[in-house]
N, CA, C and O atoms as a Tripos MOL2 file, in Angstrom:
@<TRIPOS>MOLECULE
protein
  256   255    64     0     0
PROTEIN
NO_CHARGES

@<TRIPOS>ATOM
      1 N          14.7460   82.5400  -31.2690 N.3       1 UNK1
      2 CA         13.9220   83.1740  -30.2640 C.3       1 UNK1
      3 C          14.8180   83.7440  -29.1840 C.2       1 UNK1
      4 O          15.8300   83.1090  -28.8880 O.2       1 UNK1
      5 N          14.6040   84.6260  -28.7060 N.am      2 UNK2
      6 CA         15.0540   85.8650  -27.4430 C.3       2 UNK2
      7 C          14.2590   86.2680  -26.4660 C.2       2 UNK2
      8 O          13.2800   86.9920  -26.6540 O.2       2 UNK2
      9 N          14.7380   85.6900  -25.0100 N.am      3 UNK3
     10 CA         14.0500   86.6190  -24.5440 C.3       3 UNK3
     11 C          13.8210   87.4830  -23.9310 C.2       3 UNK3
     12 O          14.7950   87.3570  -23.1890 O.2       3 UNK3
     13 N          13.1340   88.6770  -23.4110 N.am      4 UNK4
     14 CA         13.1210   90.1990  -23.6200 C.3       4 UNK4
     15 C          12.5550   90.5890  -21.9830 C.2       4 UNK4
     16 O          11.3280   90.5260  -21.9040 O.2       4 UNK4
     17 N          13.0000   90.8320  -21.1680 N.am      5 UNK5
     18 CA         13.0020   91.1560  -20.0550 C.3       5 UNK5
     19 C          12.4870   92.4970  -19.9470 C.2       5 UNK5
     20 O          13.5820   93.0580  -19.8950 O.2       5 UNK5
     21 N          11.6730   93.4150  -19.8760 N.am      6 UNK6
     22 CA         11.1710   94.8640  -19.1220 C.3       6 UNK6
     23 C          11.6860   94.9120  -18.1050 C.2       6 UNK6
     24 O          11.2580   93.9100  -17.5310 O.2       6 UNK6
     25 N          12.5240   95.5460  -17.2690 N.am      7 UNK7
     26 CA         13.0330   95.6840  -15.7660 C.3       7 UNK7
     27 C          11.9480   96.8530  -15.4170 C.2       7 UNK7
     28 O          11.5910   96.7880  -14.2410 O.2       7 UNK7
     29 N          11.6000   97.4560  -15.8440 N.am      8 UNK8
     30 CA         10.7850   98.7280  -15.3040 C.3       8 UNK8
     31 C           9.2910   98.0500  -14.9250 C.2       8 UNK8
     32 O           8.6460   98.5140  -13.9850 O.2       8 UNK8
     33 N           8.7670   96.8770  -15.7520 N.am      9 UNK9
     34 CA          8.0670   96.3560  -14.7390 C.3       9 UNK9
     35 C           8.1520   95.1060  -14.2250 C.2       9 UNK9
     36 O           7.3120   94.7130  -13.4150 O.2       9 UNK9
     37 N           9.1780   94.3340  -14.6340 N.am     10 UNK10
     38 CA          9.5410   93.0630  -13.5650 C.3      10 UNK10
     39 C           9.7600   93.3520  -11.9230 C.2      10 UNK10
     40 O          10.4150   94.2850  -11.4600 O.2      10 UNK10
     41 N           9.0060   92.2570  -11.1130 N.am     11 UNK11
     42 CA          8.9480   92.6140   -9.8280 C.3      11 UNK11
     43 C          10.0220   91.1080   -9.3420 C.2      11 UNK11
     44 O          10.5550   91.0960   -8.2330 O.2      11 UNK11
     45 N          10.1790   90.1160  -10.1810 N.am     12 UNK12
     46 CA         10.8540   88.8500   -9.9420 C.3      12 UNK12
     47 C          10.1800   87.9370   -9.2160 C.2      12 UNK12
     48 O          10.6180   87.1280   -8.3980 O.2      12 UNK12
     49 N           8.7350   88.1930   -9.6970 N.am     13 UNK13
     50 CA          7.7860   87.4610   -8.6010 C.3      13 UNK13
     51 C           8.3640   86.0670   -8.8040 C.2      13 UNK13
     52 O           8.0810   85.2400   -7.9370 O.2      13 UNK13
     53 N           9.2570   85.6220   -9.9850 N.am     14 UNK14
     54 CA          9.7200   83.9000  -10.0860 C.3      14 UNK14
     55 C           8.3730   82.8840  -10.6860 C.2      14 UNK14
     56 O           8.6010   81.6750  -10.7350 O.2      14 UNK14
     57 N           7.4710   83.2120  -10.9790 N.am     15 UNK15
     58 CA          6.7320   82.8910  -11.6770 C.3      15 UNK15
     59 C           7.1180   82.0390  -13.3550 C.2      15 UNK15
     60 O           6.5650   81.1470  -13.9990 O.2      15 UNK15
     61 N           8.4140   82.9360  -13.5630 N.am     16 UNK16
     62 CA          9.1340   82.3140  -14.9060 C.3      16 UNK16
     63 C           9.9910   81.1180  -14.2070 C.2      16 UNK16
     64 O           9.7660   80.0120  -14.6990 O.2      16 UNK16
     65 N          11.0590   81.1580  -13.0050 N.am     17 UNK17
     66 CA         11.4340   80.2420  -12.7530 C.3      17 UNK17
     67 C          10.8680   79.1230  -12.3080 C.2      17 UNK17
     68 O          11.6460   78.1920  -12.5210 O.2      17 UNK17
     69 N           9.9090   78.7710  -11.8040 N.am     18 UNK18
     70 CA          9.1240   77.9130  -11.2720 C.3      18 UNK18
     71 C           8.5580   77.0090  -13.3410 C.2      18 UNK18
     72 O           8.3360   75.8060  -13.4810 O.2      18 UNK18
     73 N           8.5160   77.6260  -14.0320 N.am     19 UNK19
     74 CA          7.9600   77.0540  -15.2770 C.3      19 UNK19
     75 C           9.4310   76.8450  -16.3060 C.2      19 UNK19
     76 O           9.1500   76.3850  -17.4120 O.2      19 UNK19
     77 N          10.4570   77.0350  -16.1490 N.am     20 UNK20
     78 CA         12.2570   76.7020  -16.2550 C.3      20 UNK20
     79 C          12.8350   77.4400  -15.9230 C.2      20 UNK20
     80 O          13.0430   78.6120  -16.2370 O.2      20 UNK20
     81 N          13.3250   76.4660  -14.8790 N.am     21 UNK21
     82 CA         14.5600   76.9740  -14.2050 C.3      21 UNK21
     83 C          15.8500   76.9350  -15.0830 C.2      21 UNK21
     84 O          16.7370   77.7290  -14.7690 O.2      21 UNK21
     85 N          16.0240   76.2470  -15.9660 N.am     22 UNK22
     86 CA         16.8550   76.4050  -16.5120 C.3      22 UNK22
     87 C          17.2820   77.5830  -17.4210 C.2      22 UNK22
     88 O          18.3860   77.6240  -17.9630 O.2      22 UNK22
     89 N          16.2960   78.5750  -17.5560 N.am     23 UNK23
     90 CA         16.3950   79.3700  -18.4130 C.3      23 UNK23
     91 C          17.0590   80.9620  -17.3400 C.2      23 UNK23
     92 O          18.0370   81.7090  -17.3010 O.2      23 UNK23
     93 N          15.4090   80.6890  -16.4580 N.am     24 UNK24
     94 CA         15.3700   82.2060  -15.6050 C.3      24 UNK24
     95 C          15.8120   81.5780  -13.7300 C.2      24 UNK24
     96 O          15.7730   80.4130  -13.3330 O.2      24 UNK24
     97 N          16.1800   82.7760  -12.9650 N.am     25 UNK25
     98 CA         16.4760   82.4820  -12.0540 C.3      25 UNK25
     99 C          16.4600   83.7140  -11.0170 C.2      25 UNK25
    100 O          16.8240   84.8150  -11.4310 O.2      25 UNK25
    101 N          16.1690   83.6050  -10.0780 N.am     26 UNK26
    102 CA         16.1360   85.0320   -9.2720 C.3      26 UNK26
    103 C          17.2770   85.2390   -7.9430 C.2      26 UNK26
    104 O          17.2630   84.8570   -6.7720 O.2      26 UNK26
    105 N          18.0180   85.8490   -8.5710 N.am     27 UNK27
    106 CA         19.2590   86.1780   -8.0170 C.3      27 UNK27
    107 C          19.7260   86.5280   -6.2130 C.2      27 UNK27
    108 O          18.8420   86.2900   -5.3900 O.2      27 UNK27
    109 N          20.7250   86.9290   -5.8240 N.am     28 UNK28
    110 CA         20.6810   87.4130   -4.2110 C.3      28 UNK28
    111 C          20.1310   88.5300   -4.1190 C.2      28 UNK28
    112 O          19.6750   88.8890   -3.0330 O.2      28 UNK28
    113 N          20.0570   89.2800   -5.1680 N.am     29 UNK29
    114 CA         20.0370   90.2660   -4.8990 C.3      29 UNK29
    115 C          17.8010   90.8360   -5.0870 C.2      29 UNK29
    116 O          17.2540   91.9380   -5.1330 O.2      29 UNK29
    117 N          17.0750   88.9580   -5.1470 N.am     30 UNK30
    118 CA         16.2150   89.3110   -5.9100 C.3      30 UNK30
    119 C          15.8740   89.6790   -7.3060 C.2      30 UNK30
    120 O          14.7370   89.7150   -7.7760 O.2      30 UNK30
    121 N          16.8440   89.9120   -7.8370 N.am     31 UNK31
    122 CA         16.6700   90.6730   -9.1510 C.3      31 UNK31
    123 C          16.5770   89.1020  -10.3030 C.2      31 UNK31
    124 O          17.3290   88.1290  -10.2270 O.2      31 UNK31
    125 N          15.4360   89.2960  -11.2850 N.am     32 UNK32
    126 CA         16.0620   88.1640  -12.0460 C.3      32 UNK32
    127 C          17.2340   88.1420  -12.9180 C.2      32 UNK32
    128 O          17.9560   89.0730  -13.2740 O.2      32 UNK32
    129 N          17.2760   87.0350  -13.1610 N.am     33 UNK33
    130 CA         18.5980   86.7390  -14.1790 C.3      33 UNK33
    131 C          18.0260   85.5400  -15.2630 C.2      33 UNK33
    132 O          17.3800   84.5210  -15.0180 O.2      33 UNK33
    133 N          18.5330   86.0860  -16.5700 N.am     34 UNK34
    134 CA         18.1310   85.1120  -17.8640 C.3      34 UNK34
    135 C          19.2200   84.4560  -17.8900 C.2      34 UNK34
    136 O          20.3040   85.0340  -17.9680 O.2      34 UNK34
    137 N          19.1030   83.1470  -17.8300 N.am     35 UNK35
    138 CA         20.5260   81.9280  -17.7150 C.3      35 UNK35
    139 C          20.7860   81.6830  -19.3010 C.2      35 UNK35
    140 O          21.8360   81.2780  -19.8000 O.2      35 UNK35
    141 N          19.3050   82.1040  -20.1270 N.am     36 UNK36
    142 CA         19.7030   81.5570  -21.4010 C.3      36 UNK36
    143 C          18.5760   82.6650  -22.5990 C.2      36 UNK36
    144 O          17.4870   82.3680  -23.0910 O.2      36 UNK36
    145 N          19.1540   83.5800  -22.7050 N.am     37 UNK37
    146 CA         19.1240   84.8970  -23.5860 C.3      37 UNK37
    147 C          18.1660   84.3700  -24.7820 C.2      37 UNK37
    148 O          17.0230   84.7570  -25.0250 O.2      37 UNK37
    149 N          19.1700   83.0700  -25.6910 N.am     38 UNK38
    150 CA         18.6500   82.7040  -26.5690 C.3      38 UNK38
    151 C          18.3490   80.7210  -26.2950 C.2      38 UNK38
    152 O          19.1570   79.8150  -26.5000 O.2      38 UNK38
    153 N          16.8210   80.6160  -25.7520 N.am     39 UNK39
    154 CA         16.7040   79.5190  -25.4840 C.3      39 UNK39
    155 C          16.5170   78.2490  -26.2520 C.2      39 UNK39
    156 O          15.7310   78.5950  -27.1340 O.2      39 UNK39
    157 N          16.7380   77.1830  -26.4030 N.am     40 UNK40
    158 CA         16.3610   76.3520  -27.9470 C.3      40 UNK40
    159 C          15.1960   75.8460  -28.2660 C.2      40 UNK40
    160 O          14.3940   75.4140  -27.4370 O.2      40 UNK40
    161 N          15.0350   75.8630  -29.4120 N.am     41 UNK41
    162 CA         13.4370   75.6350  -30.1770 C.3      41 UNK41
    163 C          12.7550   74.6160  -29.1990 C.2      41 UNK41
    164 O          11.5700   74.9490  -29.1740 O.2      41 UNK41
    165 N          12.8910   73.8360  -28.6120 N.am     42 UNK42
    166 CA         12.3000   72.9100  -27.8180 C.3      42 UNK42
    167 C          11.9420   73.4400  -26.4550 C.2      42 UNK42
    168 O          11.1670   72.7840  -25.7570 O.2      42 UNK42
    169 N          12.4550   74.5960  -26.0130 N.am     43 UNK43
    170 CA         12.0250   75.2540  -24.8660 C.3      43 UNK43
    171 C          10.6330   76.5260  -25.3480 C.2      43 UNK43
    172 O          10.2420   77.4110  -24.5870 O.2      43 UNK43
    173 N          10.2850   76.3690  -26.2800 N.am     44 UNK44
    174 CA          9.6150   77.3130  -27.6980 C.3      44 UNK44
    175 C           8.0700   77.5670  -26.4270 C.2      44 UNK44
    176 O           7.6080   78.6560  -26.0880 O.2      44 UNK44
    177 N           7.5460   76.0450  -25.9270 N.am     45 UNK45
    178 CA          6.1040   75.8040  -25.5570 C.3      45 UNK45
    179 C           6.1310   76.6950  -23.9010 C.2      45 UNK45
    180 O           5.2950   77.4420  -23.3940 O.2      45 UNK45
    181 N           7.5670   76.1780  -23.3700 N.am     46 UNK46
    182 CA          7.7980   76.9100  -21.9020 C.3      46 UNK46
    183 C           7.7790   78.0990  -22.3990 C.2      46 UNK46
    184 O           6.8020   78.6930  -21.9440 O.2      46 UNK46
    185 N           8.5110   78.8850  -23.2660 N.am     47 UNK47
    186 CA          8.9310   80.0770  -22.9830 C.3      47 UNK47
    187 C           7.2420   81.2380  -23.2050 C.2      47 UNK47
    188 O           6.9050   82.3090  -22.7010 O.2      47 UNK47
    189 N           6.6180   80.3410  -24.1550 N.am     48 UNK48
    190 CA          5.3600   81.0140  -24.5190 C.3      48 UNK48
    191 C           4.3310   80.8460  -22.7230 C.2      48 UNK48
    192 O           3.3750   81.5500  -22.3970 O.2      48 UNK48
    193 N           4.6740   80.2310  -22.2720 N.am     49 UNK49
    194 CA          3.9700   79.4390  -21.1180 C.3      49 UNK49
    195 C           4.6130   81.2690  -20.2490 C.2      49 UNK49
    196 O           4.0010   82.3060  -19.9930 O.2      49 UNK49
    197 N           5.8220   80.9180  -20.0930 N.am     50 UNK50
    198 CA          6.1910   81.8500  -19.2310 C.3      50 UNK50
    199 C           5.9480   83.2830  -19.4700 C.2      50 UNK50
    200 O           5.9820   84.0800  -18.5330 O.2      50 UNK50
    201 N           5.6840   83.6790  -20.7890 N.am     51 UNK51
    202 CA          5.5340   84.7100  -21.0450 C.3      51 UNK51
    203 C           4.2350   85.5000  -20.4300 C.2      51 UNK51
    204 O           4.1840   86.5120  -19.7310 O.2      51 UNK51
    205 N           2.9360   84.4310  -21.0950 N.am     52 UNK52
    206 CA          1.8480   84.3370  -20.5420 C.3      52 UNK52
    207 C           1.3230   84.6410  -19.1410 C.2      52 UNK52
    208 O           0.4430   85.4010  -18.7380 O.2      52 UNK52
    209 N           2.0500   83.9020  -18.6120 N.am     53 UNK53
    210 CA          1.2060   83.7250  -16.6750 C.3      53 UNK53
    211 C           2.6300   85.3310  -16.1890 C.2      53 UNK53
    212 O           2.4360   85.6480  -15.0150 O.2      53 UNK53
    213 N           3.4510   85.9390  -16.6440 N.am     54 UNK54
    214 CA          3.6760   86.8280  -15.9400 C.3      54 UNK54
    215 C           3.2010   87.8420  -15.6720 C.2      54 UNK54
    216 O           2.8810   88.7050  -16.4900 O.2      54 UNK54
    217 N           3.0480   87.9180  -14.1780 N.am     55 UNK55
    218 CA          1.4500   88.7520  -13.8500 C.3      55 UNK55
    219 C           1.9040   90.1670  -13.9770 C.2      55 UNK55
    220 O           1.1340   91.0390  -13.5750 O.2      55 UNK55
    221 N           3.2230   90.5560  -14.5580 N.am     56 UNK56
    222 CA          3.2060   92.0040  -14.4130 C.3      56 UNK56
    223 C           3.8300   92.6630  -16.1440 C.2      56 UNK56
    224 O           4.4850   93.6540  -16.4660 O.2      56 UNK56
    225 N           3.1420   91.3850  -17.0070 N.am     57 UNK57
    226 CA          3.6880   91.1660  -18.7560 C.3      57 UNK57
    227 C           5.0780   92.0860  -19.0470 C.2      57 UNK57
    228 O           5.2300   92.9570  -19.9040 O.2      57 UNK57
    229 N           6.1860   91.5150  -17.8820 N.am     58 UNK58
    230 CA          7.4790   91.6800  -18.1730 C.3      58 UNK58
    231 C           7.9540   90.6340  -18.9920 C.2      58 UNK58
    232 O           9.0570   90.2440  -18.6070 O.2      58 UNK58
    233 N           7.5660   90.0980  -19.8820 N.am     59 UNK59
    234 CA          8.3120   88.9550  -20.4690 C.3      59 UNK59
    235 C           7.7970   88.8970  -21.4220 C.2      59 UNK59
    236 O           6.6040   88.5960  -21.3770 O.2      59 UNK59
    237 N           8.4470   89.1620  -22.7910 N.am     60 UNK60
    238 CA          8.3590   89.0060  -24.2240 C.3      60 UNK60
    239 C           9.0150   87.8780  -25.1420 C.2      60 UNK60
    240 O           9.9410   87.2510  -24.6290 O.2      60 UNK60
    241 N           8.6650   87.5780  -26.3440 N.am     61 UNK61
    242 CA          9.7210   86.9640  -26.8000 C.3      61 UNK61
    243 C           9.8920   87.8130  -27.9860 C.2      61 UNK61
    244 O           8.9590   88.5460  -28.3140 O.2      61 UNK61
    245 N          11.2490   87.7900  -28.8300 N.am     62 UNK62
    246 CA         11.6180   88.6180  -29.8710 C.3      62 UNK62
    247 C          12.2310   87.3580  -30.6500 C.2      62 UNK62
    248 O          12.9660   86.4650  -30.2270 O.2      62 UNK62
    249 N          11.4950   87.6530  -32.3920 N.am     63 UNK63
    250 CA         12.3060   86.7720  -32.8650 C.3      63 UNK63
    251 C          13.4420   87.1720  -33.6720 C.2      63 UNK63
    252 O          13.3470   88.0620  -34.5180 O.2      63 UNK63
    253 N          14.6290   86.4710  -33.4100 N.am     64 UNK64
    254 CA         16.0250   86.8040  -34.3650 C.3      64 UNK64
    255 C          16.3620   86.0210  -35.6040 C.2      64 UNK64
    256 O          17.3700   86.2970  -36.2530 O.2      64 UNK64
@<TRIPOS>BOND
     1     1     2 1
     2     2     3 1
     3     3     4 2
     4     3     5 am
     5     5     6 1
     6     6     7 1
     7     7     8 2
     8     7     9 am
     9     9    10 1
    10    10    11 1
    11    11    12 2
    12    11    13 am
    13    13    14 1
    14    14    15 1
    15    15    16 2
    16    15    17 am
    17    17    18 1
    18    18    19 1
    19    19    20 2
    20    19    21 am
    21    21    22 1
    22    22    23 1
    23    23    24 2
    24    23    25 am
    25    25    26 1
    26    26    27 1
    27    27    28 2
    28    27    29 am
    29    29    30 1
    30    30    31 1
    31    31    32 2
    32    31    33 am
    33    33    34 1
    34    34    35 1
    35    35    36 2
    36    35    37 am
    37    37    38 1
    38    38    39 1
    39    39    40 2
    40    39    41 am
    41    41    42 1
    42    42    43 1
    43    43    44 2
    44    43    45 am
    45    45    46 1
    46    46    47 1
    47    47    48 2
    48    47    49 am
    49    49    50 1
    50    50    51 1
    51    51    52 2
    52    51    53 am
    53    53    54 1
    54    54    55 1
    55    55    56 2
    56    55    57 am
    57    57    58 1
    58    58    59 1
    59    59    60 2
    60    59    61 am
    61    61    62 1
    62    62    63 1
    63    63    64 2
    64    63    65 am
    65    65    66 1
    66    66    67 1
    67    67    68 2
    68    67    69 am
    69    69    70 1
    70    70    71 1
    71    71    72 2
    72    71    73 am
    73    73    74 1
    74    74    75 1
    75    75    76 2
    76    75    77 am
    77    77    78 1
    78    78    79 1
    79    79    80 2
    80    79    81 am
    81    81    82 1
    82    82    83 1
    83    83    84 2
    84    83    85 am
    85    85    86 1
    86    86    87 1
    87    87    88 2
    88    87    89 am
    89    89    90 1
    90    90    91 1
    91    91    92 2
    92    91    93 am
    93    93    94 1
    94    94    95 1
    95    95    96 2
    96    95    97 am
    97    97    98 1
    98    98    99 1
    99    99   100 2
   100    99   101 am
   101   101   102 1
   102   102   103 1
   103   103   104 2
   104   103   105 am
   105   105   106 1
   106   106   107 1
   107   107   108 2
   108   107   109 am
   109   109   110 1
   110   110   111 1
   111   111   112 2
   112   111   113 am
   113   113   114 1
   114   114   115 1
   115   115   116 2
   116   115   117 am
   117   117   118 1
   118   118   119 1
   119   119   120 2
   120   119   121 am
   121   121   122 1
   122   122   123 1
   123   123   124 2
   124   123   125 am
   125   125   126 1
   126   126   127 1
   127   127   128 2
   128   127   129 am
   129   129   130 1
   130   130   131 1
   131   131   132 2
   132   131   133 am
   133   133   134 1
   134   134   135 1
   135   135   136 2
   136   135   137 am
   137   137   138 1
   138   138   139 1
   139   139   140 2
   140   139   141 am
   141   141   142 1
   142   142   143 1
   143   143   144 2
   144   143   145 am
   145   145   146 1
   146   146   147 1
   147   147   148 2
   148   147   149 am
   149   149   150 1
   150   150   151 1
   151   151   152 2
   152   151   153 am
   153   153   154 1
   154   154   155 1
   155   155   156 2
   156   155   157 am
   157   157   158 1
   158   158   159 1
   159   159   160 2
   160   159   161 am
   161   161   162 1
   162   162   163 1
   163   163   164 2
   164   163   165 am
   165   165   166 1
   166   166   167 1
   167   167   168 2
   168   167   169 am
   169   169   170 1
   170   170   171 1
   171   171   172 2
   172   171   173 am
   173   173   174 1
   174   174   175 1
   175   175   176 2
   176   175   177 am
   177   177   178 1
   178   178   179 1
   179   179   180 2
   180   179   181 am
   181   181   182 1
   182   182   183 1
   183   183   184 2
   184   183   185 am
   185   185   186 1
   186   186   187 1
   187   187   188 2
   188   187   189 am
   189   189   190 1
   190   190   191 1
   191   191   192 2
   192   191   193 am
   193   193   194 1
   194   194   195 1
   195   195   196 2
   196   195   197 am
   197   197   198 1
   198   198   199 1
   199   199   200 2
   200   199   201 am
   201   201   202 1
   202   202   203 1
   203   203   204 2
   204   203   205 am
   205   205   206 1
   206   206   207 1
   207   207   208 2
   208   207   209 am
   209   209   210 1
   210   210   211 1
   211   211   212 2
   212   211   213 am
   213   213   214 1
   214   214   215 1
   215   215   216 2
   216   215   217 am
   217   217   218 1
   218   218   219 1
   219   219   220 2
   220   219   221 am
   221   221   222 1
   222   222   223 1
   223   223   224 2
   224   223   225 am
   225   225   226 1
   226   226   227 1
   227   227   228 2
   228   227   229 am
   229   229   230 1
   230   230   231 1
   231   231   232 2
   232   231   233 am
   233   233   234 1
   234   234   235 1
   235   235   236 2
   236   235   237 am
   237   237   238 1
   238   238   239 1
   239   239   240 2
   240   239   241 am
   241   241   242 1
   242   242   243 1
   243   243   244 2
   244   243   245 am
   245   245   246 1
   246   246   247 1
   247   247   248 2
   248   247   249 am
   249   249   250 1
   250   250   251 1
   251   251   252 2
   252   251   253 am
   253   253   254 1
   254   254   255 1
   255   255   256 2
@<TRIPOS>SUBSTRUCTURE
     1 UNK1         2 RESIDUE 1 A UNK
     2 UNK2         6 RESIDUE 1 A UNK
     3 UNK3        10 RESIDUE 1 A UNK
     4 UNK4        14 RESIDUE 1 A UNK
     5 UNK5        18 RESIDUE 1 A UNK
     6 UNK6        22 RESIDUE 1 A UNK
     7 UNK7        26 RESIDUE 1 A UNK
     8 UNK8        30 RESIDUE 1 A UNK
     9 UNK9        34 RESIDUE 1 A UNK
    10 UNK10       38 RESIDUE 1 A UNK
    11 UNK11       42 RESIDUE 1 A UNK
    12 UNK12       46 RESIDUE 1 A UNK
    13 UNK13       50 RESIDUE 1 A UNK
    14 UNK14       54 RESIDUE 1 A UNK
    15 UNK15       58 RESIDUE 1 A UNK
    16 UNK16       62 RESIDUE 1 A UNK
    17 UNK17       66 RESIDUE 1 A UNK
    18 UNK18       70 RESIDUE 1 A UNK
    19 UNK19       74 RESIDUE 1 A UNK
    20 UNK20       78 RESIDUE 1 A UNK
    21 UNK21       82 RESIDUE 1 A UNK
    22 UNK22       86 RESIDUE 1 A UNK
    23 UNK23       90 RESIDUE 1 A UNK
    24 UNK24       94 RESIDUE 1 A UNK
    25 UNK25       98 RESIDUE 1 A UNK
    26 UNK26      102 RESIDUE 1 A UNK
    27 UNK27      106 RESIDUE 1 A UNK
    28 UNK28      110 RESIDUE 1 A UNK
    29 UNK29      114 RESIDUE 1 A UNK
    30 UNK30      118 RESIDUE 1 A UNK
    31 UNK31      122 RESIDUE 1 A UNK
    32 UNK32      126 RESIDUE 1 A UNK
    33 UNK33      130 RESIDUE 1 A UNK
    34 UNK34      134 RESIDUE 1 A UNK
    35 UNK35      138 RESIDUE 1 A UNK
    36 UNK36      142 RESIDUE 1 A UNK
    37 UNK37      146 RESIDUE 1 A UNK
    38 UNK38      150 RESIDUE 1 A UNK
    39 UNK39      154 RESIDUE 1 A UNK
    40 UNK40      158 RESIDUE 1 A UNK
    41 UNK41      162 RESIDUE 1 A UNK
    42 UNK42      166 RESIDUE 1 A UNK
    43 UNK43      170 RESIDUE 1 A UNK
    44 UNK44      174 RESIDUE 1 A UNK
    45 UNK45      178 RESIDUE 1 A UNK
    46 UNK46      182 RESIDUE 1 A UNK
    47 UNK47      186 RESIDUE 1 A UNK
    48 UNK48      190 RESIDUE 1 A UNK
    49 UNK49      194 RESIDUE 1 A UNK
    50 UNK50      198 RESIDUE 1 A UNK
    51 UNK51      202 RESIDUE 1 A UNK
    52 UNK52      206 RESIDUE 1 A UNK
    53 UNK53      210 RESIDUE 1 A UNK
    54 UNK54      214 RESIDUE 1 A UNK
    55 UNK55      218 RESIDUE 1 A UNK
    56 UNK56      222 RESIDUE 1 A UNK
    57 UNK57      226 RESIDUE 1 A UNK
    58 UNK58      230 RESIDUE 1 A UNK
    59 UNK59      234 RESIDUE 1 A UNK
    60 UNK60      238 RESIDUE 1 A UNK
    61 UNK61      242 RESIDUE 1 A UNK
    62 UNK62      246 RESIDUE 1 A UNK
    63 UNK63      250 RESIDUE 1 A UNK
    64 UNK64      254 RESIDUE 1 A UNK
């Protein structure tokens, strides 16, 4: 699993970080940042979680 960031409509509301931080994180600059591109099968339930509640459906998953 991968996951797939839209910048054209991510606003970094942090909505993904607040549901793992370990993965996503919102930078100085505001901007997010993916800490972990390809996250492990056990992060499978968050990442679907996070995908979901992002209120501006910048967040996909792609499978490899």
């Amino acid at each position: 699993m991968r996951i797939v960031v839209d910048r054209d409509l991510c606003e970094s509301n942090a909505k993904c970080v607040e549901i793992e931080p370990s993965v996503f994180r919102i930078d100085e600059d505001d901007v997010l940042q993916v800490l972990q591109e390809h996250p492990p099968e056990e992060l499978r339930a968050k990442m679907e979680l996070a995908v979901q509640k992002c209120p501006k459906a910048a967040l996909s998953l792609a499978e490899d």
